[in-house]
Structure formats: structure tokens, C-alpha cells
N, C-alpha and C positions, 0 to 999 in steps of 0.2 A: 504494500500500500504506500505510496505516494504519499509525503508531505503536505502537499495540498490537501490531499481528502481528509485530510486529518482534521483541518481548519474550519471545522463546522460554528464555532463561534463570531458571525461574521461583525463588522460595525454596525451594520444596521440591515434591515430587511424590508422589502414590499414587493407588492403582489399588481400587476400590472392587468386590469379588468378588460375584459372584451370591448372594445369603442364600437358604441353606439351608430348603425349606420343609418344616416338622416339622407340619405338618396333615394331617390323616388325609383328605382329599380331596385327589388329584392336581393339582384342577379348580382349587386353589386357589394353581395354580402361577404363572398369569399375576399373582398378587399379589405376590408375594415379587419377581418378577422386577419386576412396578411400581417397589416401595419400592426396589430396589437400582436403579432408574433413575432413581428420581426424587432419591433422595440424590447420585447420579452430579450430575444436572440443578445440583443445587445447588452444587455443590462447585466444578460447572466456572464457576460466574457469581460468581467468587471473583478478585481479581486477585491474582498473587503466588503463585497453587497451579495447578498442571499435574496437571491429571486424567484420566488414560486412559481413555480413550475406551468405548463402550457395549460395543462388539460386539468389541473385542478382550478386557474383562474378561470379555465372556461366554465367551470362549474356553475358560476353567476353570472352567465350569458343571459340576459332579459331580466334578471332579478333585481328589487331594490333593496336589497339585504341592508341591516343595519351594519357600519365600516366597523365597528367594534367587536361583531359578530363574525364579518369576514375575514378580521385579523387576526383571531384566536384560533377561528378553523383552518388558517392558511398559515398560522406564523408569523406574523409579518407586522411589522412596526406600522411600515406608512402602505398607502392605498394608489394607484394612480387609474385615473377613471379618463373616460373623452367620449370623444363623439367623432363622426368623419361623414364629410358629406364631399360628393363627387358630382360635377354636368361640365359635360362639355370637357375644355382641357382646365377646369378649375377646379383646386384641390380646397378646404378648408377642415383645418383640424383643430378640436377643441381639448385641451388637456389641463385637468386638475389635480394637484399632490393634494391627499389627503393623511391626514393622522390619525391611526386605525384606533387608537385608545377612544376619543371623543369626535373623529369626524370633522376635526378643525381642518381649515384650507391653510396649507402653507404657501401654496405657488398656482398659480393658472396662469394662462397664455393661448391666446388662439393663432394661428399660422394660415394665413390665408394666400394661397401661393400656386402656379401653376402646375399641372398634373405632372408633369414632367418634374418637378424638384422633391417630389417626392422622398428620396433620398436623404437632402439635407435638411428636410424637415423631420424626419428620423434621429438625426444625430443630432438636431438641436435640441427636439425634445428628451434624448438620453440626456445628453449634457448639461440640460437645466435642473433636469431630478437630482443629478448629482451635486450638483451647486444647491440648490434647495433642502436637501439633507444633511449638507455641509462636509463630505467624507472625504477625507483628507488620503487620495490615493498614491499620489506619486510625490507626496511631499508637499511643501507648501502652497505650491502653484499645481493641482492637477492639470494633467493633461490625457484625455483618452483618446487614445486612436482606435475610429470603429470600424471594423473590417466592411469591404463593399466585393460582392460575389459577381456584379456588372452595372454597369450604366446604361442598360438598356432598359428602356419603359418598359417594352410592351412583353420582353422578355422574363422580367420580372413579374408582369401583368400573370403570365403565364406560369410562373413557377409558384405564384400566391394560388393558381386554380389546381394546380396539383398537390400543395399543400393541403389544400382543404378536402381533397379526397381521400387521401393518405392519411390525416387526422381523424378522420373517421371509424377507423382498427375496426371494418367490415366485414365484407364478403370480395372475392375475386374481381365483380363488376367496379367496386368503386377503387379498388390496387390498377385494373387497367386503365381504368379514366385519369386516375394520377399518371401514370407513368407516359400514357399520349399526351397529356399535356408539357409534361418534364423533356418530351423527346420534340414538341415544338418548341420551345423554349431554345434548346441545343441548337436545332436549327436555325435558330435566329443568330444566337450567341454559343458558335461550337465551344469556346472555352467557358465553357457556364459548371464548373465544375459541380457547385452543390447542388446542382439539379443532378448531375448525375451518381451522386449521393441518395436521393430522394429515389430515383429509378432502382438503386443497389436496396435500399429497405424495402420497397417495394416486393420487390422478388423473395428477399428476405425471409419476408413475411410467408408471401403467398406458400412455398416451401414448407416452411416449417409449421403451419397451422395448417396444412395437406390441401390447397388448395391447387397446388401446382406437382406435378411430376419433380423428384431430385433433376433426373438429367435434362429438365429444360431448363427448371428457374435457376439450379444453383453457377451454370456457364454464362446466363446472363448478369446474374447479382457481381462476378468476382471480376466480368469486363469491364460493369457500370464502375464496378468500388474501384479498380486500378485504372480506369481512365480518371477518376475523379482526383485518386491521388496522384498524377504525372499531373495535373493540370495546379493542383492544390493543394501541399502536402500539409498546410494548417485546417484542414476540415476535420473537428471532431467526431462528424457524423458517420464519416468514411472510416475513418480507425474503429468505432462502435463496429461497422457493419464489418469490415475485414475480421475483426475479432472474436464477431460470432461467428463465422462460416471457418476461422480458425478453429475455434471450440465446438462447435456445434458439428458441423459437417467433418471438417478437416482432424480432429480429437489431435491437434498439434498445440499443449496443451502451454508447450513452451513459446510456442510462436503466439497465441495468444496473451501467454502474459506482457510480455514487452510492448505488443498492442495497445494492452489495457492501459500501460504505462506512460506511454507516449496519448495516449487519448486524456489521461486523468491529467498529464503537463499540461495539455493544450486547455482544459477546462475543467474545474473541479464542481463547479454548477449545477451540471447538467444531471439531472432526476435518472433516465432513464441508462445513463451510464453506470452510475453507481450501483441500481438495479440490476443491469445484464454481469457486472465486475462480481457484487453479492455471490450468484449465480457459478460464475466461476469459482471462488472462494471455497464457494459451498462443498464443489466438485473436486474441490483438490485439497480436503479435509484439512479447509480453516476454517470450522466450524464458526467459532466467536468472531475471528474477523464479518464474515459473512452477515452476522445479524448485524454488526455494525453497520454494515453496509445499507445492510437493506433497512437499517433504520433511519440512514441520514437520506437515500431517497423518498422514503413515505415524508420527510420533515420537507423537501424541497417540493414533495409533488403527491401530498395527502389522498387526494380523489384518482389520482392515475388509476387505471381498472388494469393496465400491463404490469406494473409495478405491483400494487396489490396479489395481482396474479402471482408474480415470480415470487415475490416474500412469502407464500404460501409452500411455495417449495422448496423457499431456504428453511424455512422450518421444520417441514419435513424431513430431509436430509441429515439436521441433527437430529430426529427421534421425538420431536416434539409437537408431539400429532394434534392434543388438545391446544395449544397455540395457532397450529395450522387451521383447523376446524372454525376459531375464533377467528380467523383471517379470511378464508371461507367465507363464512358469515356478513364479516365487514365488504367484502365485495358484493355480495347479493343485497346487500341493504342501499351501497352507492349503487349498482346495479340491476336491478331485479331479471330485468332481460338478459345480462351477460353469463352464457352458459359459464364460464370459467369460475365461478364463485363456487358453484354447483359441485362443480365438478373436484375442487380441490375439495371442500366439504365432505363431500361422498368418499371417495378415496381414501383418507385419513380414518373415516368411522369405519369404513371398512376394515382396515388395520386395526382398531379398535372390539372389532367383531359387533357392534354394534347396526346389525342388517338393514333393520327395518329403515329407520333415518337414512341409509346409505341409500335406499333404492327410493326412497321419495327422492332426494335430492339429485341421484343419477341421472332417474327416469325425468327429470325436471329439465336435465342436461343434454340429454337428448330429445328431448322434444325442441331446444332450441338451435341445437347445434347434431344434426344427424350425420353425423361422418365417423369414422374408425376411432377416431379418440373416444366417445363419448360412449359408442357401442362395446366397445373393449373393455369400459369399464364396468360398465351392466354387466360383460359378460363375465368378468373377474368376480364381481356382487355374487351374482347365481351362483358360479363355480366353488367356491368357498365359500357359500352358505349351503351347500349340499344339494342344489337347484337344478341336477344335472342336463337335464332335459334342453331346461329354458337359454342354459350356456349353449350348448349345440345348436337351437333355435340363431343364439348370435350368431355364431358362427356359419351358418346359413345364410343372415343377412347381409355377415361381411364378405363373405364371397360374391353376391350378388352385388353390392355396392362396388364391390372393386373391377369391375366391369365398366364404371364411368367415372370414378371417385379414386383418391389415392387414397389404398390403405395399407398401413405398414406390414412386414412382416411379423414385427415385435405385437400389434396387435393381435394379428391371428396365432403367434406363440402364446402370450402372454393367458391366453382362454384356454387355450390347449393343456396348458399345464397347470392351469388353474382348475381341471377336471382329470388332472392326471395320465393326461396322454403325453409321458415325456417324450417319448422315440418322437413324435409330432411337433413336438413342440421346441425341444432342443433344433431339428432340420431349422425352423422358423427362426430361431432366435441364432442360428451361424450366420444364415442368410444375412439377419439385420446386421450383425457385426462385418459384413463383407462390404453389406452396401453402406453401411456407418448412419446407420440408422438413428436420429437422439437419441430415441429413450432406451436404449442399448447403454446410455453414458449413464443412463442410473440406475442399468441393473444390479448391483450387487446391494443396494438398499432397495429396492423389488424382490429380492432371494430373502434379505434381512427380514420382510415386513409381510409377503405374504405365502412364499414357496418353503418354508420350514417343514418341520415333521417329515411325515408320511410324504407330501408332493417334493420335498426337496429328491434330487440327483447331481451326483457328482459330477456329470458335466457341467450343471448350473457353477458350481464352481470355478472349474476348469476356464469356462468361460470368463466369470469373473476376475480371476488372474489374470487369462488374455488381455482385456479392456483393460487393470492396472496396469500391464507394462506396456499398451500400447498409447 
């Protein structure tokens, strides 16, 4: 762990609100949300300021929460709120500091300025918050220099509409609407590097939540990531995504860390880094590190449902199921629709031997999310609640799903041997260590937690060895 991440105690903290979009077209919503992200972007690559995070400030997107109320749930000292209206080529932005204790105004300022300057009305507004808050960065006289990704309008126009699809942590249709927009974007501005950053998570993503085939998404994510770093080796989006498809894909476990290392220099801010590092941690049993981790991301980025998610796993991995299950929970409460809540809830009770709760919660998780993750775990429920039928019923289904759907081999092992068909199940689960399947990286806390007794075999071992020294 890096120095920097250590530095969780920053000078001062705020949480930077969705601005308000006062333009007579709806359409013009992914803009405002742009600018309130990319003012985010800047604030967080500040040392000495702790900036809540994207997707918990969007929490209060249309709300008029009391500042007092949003500060406590967010962290966060001060408030920054506005407004943005757009016609024609005229920009005007409204921007007020607020003091999250009682809601007092320290600063406003309106910027009423050509659509085109867009830009430097960005940087003036980081540079006022800071002057307004008084934080003494570089010494007597701050000076921040804020990075600029291009000077293209309409380029940018375009990478704020692929953000806002990509923000969404959907289904396939809205990963490809981001990523057409990030590859017009290129086309305007071929050196637009962190758009093609934006295309490498993209893929990322679609991968690893089985949305996409390994051998399509993962040759597209590792061109977008290493074109984006020859163009721009300061993008810490690009180290995140190199460092999962290190980890995750690639199980180079070492190449990963120096990733993680060189991402955490370049910014120790960032929520969802910290998260994916936890993760890592986790997996390379540094247990304590790990919670640390994933505790200074829920502090930067409380409502994240990713982050949420993965902390659910960090806890797992130490053994601390009823923590998980309570983590669980806190996602289906920020959530109700996101199967992932569910889904780590169920799983944990499962390990608990606790059935009944496991299969409301499963069957909750599959009704939202029907693909191989969710059915796999229904079918692990049944298999080790004695339900042998209903397991082979899965397994049925995943066979037919995997006709149109990616579904791992690890899931259809993981069932197999959850009803005691090792010789079956062991073929399934080489396979996944051939094809470096994830959840192959957390088999041997899957042997720990539910293949014991009577369903354990020695090649589950044997395996698990494997995976350690590979």
C-alpha cells in the first residue's frame, strides 16, 4: 500500500451535487451531468481534498435534501451545488459553496460564457472552491494545474454521452451505446486517450458480469487500455482497467501489483480504485489490509452499489460471512433492484447453512439478473440443502442458457459438485483454470466454505495448489 492511501485524513472534504439542468431539452441532461463529473474528476486529483465520490453525489440527483443531512451521509464538510443551462452556443453556469454543518453560503458565482469555453469555466470553478475553502496546497501561493484530455467541443460533447451510458452499470445495450459514442469521439480527436479508457471498462465490464464472450471482449479491453496508455501514461482509469484484466483475467498477480501502485501515485481519491486494490488484497491474503481498503472506498463513495458489491467479498474472503450478509443487506436497501445485494446475501447464508433466507434472497436474484451467476447459485442452495432434483433442474437450465448467454464452466462445476458428481465436476472446474476463468481465483475459499466433508476430493485440492502457485 502506497503512502498516499494511507492519507485518509484529508484538510477538508465536499461532495460536489448533480447541477441542475435549466435547458429546455431533456437531451441535454447527459451534459450537466458531464460538467458535475468532470468538476468531480478535478477536485479529486487535488491532494489534501476528499471528494465524494460520483455515484454517491448522484444519489441527490433531483432531491432537496437538507446540506446537513447530505454531509453526514456523504462525509463531507462543504457542499457544492449549481445549475447549467445551455441554447444555442451559450453556456451559463450557476455555482454555490455550501457549509454542510448549517447550509451557510461561502462562495457563488455565475459564469456566463460561450459553449465553446466550456473548459475554462471548469477550472475556474475548481479553482474558486479551493480559494473558498482556503486549503493551503502547494504552499503559500496554491497553484493547481488541471489536467485537459482535449480541446475539442464536440469531442468532448461526445465522451460526456458515453459517460453517461457507462454510468449506468446496466445491461450490454447501454456498454454498447457508451462505447459508439467513445469511438466517435476518437474519430474526431484520435488522440483522445481517456475515451479510450472509457471503451477498455467498457469491455471490462461486459466480460466479466458475462455479458460478452472472454475471447471477444477481453482483445478489445487490452487494445483500448494500451492504446490509451501510449497516448497517456497519466490516466488512472487505464492502470485501474490494465490491473484488473492483470488480476482478473491474466492471474499475473505481480504484474498487477505495480499497476495498482503506479494507479494509487497517480491518485489516491478515486472510490473505485481503492475498491478493485481491497479486492486484490483480499486475494493475496492481506486480509486487514483489505478491509482497510474497502473501508476508505465506502468513506469516499458511500452509495457506490460496485463498491458495496466488492466489500461484500472482501469480507467474505476473511471468513466473515455475518459482516458480508450485513453488507448484503446495505446494498438491497441502496438498491432494491440490484440483483448483487441479493446475491452476496444468499451466498454467505448459504455458508451459514441457513436455507430458507438463502433461497428467498437467491430466487430474488435471479428473477433480476437471469444469467449463470445467479443460476449457479440457486443451484449450489439446492445442492447443499439436499434438493437434489431441483440442482439438476439448474443445470438443465444452464445448459440451455449457454446456447445464447455466456456461462462459465466454474458454474456448471460449481453444481456438479455441489450434488456430488466430482469426476463432473472436477473436468468443469480444469477447464475454468485453462480458460482462467475469475471465480477459479476464489476457489480455494469455495472448497473452505462449501465442498468440505463428504463433497470434498483431493483434486479440489490439487487444484487449489495449482491456482496458489500460478
Amino acid at each position: 500500500m502506497t503512502e498516499k492511501s494511507h492519507n485518509v485524513a484529508a484538510q477538508a472534504s465536499i461532495a460536489v451535487l448533480p447541477f441542475k439542468n435549466l435547458s429546455n431539452d431533456p437531451e441535454e441532461e447527459y451534459f450537466s451531468d458531464g460538467v458535475t463529473e468532470e468538476i468531480i474528476n478535478v477536485l479529486s486529483r487535488v491532494p489534501g481534498l476528499q471528494v465524494a465520490g460520483r455515484t454517491s453525489s448522484f444519489t441527490f440527483k433531483g432531491r432537496t435534501d437538507d446540506p446537513q443531512l447530505i454531509g453526514e451521509q456523504l462525509h463531507v464538510d462543504y457542499i457544492l451545488e449549481g445549475s447549467l443551462q445551455s441554447s444555442d452556443q451559450a453556456l451559463l453556469i450557476v455555482a454555490k459553496l455550501l457549509k454542510a454543518e448549517d447550509g451557510s453560503e461561502l462562495w457563488s458565482e455565475e459564469y456566463d460564457r460561450a459553449l465553446e469555453d466550456i473548459f475554462d469555466v471548469q477550472d475556474e470553478i475548481a479553482q474558486a472552491i479551493l480559494s473558498a475553502v482556503k486549503i493551503e496546497l502547494l504552499g503559500e501561493e496554491p497553484a493547481v494545474t488541471f489536467k485537459r484530455y482535449t480541446n475539442n467541443k464536440e469531442a468532448y460533447r461526445l465522451y460526456l454521452r458515453g459517460r453517461f451510458y457507462h454510468n449506468k452499470f446496466a445491461g450490454i445495450d447501454e456498454y454498447n451505446k457508451a462505447i459508439g459514442y467513445f469511438q466517435t469521439a476518437i474519430e474526431l480527436e484520435p488522440t483522445y486517450a481517456i475515451a479510450y479508457s472509457g471503451i477498455a471498462s467498457c469491455y471490462l465490464n461486459m466480460w466479466f458480469y458475462r455479458h460478452m464472450p472472454a475471447k471477444q471482449a477481453l482483445p478489445l479491453m487490452k487494445d483500448a487500455t494500451e492504446k490509451a496508455l501510449a497516448l497517456d501514461s497519466g490516466i488512472v482509469e487505464s492502470y485501474l482497467a490494465l490491473a484488473r484484466m492483470q488480476m482478473l483475467s491474466e492471474w499475473d498477480f505481480s504484474a498487477a501489483s505495480e499497476t495498482f501502485k503506479k494507479a494509487l501515485e497517480l491518485n489516491w481519491n478515486t472510490a473505485d480504485l481503492h475498491g478493485q486494490y481491497a479486492l486484490y488484497l483480499a486475494l493475496t491474503d492481506h486480509s486487514d489490509e483489505a478491509q482497510e481498503e474497502t473501508a476508505l472506498a465506502l468513506t469516499l463513495e458511500p452509495f457506490s452499489l460496485i463498491n458495496n458489491f466488492y466489500a461484500g467479498y472482501v469480507y467474505w474472503l476473511a471468513g466473515k460471512f455475518d459482516k458480508a450478509i450485513e453488507q448484503g443487506r446495505k446494498l438491497t436497501d441502496l438498491e432494491p433492484s440490484f440483483w448483487g445485494g441479493h446475491l452476496i446475501t444468499g451466498l454467505n447464508q448459504i455458508t451459514l447453512q441457513d436455507y430458507p433466507e438463502a433461497q428467498e434472497a437467491l430466487e430474488t436474484a435471479l428473477e433480476m439478473n437471469y444469467n449463470g451467476i445467479t443460476l449457479s447459485a440457486c443451484g449450489v442452495l439446492f445442492g447443499l440443502s439436499g434438493e437434489t432434483e431441483s440442482a439438476r433442474d439448474i443445470l438443465t437450465q444452464m445448459n440451455t442458457l449457454s446456447q445464447t448467454q455466456v456461462v462459465s464452466n466454474y458454474d456448471m462445476g460449481i453444481v456438479n459438485a455441489s450434488i456430488g458428481e466430482k469426476d463432473t465436476a472436477v473436468r468443469y472446474f480444469q477447464t475454468a483454470v485453462e480458460k482462467h476463468e475469475p471465480p477459479m481465483l476464489f476457489f480455494k475459499y469455495i472448497v473452505r466454505d462449501w465442498l468440505s466433508g463428504e463433497l470434498y476430493d483431493e483434486r479440489y485440492g490439487e487444484l487449489v495448489g495449482i491456482l496458489r502457485r500460478g
